[in-house]
C-alpha positions as CSV (number, residue, x, y, z in Angstrom):
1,X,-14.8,17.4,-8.3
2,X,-16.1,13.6,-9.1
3,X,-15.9,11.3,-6.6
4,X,-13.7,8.5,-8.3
5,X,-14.1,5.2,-6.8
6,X,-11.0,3.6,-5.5
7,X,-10.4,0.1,-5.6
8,X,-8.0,-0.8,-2.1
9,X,-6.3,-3.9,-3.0
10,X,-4.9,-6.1,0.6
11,X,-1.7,-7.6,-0.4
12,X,-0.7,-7.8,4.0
13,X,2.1,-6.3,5.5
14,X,2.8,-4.7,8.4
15,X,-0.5,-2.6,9.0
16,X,-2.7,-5.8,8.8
17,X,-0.5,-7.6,11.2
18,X,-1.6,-8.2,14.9
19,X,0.0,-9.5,18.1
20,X,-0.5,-13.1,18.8
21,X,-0.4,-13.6,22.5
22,X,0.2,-17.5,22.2
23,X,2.9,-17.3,19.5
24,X,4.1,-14.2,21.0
25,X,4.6,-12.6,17.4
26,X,3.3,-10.8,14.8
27,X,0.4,-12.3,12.3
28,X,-2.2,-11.9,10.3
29,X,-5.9,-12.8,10.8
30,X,-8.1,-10.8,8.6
31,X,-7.8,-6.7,7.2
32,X,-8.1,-4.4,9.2
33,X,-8.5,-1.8,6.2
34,X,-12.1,-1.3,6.4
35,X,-12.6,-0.6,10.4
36,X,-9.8,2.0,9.8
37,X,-11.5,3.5,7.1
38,X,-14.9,4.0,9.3
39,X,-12.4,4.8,12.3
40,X,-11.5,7.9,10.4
41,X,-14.8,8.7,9.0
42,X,-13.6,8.1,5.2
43,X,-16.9,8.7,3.5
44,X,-14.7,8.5,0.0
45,X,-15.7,5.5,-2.1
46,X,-14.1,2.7,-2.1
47,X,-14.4,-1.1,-2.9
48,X,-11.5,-3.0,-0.9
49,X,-10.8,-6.7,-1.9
50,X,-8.4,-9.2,-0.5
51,X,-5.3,-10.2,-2.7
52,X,-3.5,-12.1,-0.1
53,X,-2.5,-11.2,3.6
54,X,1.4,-11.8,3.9
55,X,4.7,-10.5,4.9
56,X,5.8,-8.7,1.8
57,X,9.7,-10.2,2.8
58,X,8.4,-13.9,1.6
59,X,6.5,-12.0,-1.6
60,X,7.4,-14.0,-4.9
61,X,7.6,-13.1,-8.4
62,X,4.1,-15.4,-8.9
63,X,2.9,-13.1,-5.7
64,X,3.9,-9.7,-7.9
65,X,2.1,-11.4,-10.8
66,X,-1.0,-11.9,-9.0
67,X,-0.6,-8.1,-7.4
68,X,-0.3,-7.2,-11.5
69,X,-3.2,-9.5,-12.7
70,X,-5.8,-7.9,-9.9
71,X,-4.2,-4.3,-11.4
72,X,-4.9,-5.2,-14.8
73,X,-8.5,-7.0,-14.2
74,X,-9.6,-3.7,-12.0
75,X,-12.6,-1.9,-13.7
76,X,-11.3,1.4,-11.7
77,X,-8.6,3.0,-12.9
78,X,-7.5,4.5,-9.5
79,X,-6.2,2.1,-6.7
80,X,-5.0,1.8,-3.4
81,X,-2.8,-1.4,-2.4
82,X,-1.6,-2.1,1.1
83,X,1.7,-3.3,0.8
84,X,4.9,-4.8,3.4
85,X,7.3,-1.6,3.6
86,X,10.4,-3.8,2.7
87,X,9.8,-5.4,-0.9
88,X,6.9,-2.2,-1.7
89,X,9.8,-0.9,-3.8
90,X,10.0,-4.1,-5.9
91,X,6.8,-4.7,-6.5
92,X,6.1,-0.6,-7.2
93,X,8.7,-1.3,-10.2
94,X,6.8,-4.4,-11.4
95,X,3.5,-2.3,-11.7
96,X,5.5,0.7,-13.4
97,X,6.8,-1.8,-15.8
98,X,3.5,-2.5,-17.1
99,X,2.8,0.9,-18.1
100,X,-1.2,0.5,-17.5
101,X,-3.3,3.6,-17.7
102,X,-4.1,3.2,-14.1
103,X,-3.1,5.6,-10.8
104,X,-1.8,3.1,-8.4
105,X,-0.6,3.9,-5.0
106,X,1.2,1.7,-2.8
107,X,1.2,2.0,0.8
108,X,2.2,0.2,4.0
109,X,3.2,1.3,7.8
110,X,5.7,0.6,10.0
111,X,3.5,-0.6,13.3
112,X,0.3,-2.8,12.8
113,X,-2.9,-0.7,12.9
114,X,-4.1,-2.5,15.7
115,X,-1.0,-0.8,17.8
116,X,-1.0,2.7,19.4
117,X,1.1,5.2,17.7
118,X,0.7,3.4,14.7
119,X,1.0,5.2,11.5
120,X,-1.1,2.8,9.6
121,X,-4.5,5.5,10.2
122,X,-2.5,8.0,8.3
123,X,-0.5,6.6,5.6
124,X,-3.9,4.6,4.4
125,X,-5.7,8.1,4.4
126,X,-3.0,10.2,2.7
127,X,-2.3,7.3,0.2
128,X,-6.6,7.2,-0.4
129,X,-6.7,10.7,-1.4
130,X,-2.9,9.8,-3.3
131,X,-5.2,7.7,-5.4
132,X,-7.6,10.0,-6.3
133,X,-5.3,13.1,-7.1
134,X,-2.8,12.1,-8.9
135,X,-2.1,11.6,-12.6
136,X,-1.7,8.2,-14.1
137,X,1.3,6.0,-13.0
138,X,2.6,4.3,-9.9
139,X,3.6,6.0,-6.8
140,X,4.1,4.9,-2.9
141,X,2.6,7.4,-0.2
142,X,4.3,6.9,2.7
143,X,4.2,9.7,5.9
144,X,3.1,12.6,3.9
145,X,5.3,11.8,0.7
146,X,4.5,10.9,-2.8
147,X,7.6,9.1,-4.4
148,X,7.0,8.3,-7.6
149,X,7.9,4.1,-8.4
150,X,11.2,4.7,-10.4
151,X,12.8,7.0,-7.8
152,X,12.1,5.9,-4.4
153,X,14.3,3.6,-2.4
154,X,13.2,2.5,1.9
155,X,16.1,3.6,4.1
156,X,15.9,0.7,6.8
157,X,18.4,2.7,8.7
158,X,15.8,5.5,9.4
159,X,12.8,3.9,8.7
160,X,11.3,5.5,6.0
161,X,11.2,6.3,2.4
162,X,13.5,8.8,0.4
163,X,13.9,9.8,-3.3
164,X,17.0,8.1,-4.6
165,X,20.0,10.1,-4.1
166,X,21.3,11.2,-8.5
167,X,25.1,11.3,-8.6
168,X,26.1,14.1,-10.6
């Protein structure tokens, strides 16, 4: 099997957020994308470039533009993009819209990476090989799930992501 290069693109969120002991909340500082990808040994390739570190719930339309432009300008055709949990659904439907000829994963985490019991480790690593396996089109990988763009909706209630429930 080739070794498909996959272009990570750092949109913030959750996972790159860390405890600021002055502020006594959650910010951002840098990504911490790449030391978890030596943390877990990922010998994979991978080029990881910054689009913006912020919480996805102040995420524009000119933010999912700029998400789309760095999509469209990508040489690779398989990518990775760290994303806030709460708006990954809109911005997922903005990249399916566009119809490119790419395999773009979105994925996210509910505690920063820098926290214990995180499950930022995992979801970056199951949504890395997502990347690489799957067929053209947009998904999210999110705690061992692929949900393809069009039929995934985050259930705040429980904290995760489900397939849309089809009334019959």
């Amino acid at each position: 099997m080739k070794d498909v290069q996959v272009r990570v693109l750092i949109t913030g969120g959750t996972l790159d957020k860390v405890y600021n002991r002055v502020e006594g909340q959650l910010s951002f500082s840098s990504t911490h994308v790449q030391e978890i990808f030596v943390q877990a040994g990922c010998l994979g390739r991978h080029i990881v470039e910054k689009v913006m570190l912020k919480d996805s719930l102040f995420f524009t339309d000119e933010d999912r533009e700029k998400i789309a432009c760095f999509c469209i300008k990508a040489e690779e055709d398989n990518l990775l993009i760290t994303h806030g949990t709460d708006t990954m659904v809109e911005t997922a439907k903005v990249l399916g819209s566009l119809n490119l000829n790419k395999t773009i994963v979105l994925t996210g985490a509910m505690a920063p990476a820098t926290v214990e019991k995180s499950d930022a480790l995992f979801n970056l690593g199951f949504a890395f090989c997502s990347a690489k396996l799957l067929d053209k089109g947009v998904y999210i990988a999110m705690n061992g799930k692929i949900f393809p763009y069009d039929n995934v909706i985050k259930n705040k209630e429980k904290g995760l992501f489900e397939p849309i429930e089809t009334k019959d």
